[in-house]
C-alpha positions in Angstrom: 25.0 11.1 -6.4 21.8 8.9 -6.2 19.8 9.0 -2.6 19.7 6.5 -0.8 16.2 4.3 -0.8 15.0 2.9 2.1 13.2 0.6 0.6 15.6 -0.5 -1.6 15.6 -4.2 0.0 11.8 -4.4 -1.8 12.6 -4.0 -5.1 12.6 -7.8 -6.7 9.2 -8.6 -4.9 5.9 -8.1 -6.3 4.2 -8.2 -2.9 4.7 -6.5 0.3 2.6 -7.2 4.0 1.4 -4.2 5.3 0.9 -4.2 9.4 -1.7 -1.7 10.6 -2.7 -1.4 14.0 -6.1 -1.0 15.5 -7.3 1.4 18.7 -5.9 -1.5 21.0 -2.7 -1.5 20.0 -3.3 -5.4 17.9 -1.2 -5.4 14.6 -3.1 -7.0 11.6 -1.1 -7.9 8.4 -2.2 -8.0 5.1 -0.4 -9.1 1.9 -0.6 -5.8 -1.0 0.3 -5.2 -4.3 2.7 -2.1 -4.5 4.8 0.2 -6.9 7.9 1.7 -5.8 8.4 5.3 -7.3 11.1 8.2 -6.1 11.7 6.1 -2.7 8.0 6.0 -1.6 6.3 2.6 -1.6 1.8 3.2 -3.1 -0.4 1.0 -2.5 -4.4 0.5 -3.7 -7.1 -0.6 -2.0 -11.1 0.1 -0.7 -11.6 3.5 1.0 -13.8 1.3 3.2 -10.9 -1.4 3.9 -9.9 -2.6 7.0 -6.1 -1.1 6.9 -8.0 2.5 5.6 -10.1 2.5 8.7 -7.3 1.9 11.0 -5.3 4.5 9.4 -7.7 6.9 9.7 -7.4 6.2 13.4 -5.7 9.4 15.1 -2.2 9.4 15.0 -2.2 5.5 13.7 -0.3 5.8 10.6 2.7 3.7 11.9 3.1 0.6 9.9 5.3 -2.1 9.3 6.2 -3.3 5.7 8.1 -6.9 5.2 8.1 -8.6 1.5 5.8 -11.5 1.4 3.8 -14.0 -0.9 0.5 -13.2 -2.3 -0.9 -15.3 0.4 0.9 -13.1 2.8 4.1 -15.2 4.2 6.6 -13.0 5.4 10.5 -13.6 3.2 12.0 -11.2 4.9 12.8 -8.8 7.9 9.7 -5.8 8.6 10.7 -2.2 8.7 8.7 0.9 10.0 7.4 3.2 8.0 4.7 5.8 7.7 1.5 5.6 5.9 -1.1 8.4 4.1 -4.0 8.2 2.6 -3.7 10.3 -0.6 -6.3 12.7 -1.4 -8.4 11.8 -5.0 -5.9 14.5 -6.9 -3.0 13.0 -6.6 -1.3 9.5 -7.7 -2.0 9.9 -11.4 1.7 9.1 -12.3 1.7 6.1 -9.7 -1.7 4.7 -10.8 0.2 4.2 -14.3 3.0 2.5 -12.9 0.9 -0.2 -11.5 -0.9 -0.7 -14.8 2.7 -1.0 -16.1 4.2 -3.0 -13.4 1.2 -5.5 -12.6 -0.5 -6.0 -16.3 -3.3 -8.3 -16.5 -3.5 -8.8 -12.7 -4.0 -5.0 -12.6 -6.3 -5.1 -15.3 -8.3 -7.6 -13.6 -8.3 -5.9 -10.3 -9.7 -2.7 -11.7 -12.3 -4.1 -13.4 -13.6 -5.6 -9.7 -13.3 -2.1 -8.1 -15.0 -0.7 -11.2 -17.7 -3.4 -10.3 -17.8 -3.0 -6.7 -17.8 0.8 -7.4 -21.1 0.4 -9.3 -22.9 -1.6 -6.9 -22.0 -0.8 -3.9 -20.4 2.8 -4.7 -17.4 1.8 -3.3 -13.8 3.5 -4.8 -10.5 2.6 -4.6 -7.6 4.7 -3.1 -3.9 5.6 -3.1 -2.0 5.0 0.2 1.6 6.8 0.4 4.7 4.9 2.2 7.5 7.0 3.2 10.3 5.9 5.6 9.8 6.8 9.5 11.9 10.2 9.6 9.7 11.6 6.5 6.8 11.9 8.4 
C-alpha cells in the first residue's frame, strides 16, 4: 500500500508560491521552481535570498505552499508546511531531478548562479518541504 502524499494536489504544476514570514509576522510570497520526490517538496535558490533569511529566523520555518504561475498567481488553495534549509551534503539525488524535470530552464538557471557564484561568491541551496506533522 502506497503512503499517502500530502502534496499530491501539486503534482501537474511546474510552479509553486512559497509564503515566508518575516520577524513581524508579514507573509511575503514568491513564485519557485520545485521537484516533488518521496512526498517532500525541494526547492533552489540564493543562500542570501530573501525567503533564506526569513527562514533562518528562529523558529520561522512555517510556510505556506499554493500552485501558481511563474509570475506568481495563486490557481489553487495554500496549505502549511514546514521548511529546512539543507546542509551542502545533501540533495544530490534531488538536484538531478530538477535537471530532469526543468531541462533548459534549469540549464539556464544554473549557468546564472554559476555566474553570480563567480562574482559575487554567491551559491545556491536546497530547501526541504515536508508537511506540518513532519516537523
Amino acid at each position: 500500500m502506497s503512503e499517502y502524499n500530502y502534496f499530491h494536489f501539486l503534482e501537474e504544476y511546474k510552479y509553486i508560491s512559497l509564503t515566508t514570514y518575516r520577524r513581524n509576522g508579514k507573509a511575503i510570497a514568491t513564485p519557485v521552481f520545485f521537484i516533488e520526490n518521496k512526498g517532500k517538496l525541494y526547492l533552489t535558490t540564493n543562500q542570501s535570498s530573501g525567503k533564506t533569511k526569513r527562514l533562518r529566523i528562529k523558529n520561522n520555518n512555517k510556510v505556506e505552499i499554493a500552485s501558481c504561475t511563474l509570475r506568481g498567481e495563486l490557481l489553487g488553495e495554500s496549505v502549511e508546511a514546514v521548511a529546512r534549509i539543507m546542509s551542502d551534503g545533501e540533495g544530490e539525488e534531488e538536484r538531478k531531478l530538477f535537471k530532469q524535470r526543468y531541462g533548459i530552464k534549469e540549464r539556464i538557471f544554473s549557468f546564472v548562479w554559476w555566474i553570480r557564484h563567480r562574482i559575487q561568491r554567491q551559491k545556491y541551496i536546497l530547501i526541504e518541504i515536508t508537511p506540518p506533522s513532519s516537523s
